[in-house]
N, C-alpha and C positions, 0 to 999 in steps of 0.2 A: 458432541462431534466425535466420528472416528477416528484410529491410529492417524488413520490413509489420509482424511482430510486435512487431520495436524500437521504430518508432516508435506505435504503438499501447500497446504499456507505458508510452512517457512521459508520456500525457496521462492514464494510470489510474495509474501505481504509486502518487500519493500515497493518492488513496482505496484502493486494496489496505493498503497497510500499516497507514494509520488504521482499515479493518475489521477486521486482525488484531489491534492495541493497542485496538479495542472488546471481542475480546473477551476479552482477559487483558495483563497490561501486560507488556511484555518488553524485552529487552537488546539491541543490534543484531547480535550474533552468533545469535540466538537466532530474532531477527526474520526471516534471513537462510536460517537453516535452515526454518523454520517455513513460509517461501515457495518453496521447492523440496520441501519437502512439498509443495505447493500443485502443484506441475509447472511452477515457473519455475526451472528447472533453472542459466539461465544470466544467471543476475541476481547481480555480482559485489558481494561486500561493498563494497566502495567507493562504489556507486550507493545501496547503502541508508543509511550513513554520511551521506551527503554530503544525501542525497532528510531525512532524521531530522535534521540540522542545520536543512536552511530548513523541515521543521514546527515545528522547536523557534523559529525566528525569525517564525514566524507565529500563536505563541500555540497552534499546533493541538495542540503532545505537550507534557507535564510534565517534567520529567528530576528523578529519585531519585537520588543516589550511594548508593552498594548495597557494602558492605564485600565484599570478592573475600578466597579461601581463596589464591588464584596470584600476588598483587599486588595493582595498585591498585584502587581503588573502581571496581566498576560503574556505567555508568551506562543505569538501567531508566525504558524509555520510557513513557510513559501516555495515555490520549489526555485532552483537554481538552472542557470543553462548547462551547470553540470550532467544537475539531477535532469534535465530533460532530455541530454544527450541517454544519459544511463534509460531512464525511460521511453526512448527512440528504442533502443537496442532490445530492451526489454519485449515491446510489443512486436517486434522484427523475429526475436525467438520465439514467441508464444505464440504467434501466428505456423512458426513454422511447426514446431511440437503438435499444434493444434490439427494442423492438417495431416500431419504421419500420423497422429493418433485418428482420425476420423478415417483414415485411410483405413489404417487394422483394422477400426472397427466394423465397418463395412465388409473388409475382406471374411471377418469371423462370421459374420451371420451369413455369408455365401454358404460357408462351409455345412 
């Protein structure tokens, strides 16, 4: 992955992952797969850990302990009517971003 794409993910992965825990509430290993489905191939566990801790500190995700069949308890993230609100607004910007960039880019290939 490039510079561009890094730092482009960091200013979206929380909203990424709060639309995935919108739409079914999951584990961070799970999370983690479920984004490389997604084609974020190179998004290491650690980032999502770490990104699912400061939502859990921000009121945005629930956490369940979830008895595990291999050890200890899981724990399954959920998202909050916080984190939905933050995720309303989220999609409310990237829709907008989305459209002024589609706009330049259109205007440039006139050019």
């Amino acid at each position: 992955m490039g510079k561009q794409m890094t730092e482009m993910l960091k200013g979206t992965l929380e909203g990424i992952v709060l639309a995935l825990l919108a739409v079914s509430p999951a584990y961070g290993y799970d999370i983690t797969a479920r984004l490389r489905d997604q084609g974020f191939t190179d998004i290491a566990e650690g980032t999502v850990y770490a990104l699912l801790l400061r939502l859990e500190k921000k009121a945005f995700v629930a956490v369940d302990k979830v008895p595990s069949e291999k050890g200890p308890p899981r724990k399954v993230y959920a998202i909050t009517p916080e984190g939905q609100q933050y995720l309303d607004e989220f999609w409310r910007t990237w829709s907008f971003l989305s459209d002024r960039l589609s706009q330049l880019h259109t205007e440039g290939e006139k050019s």
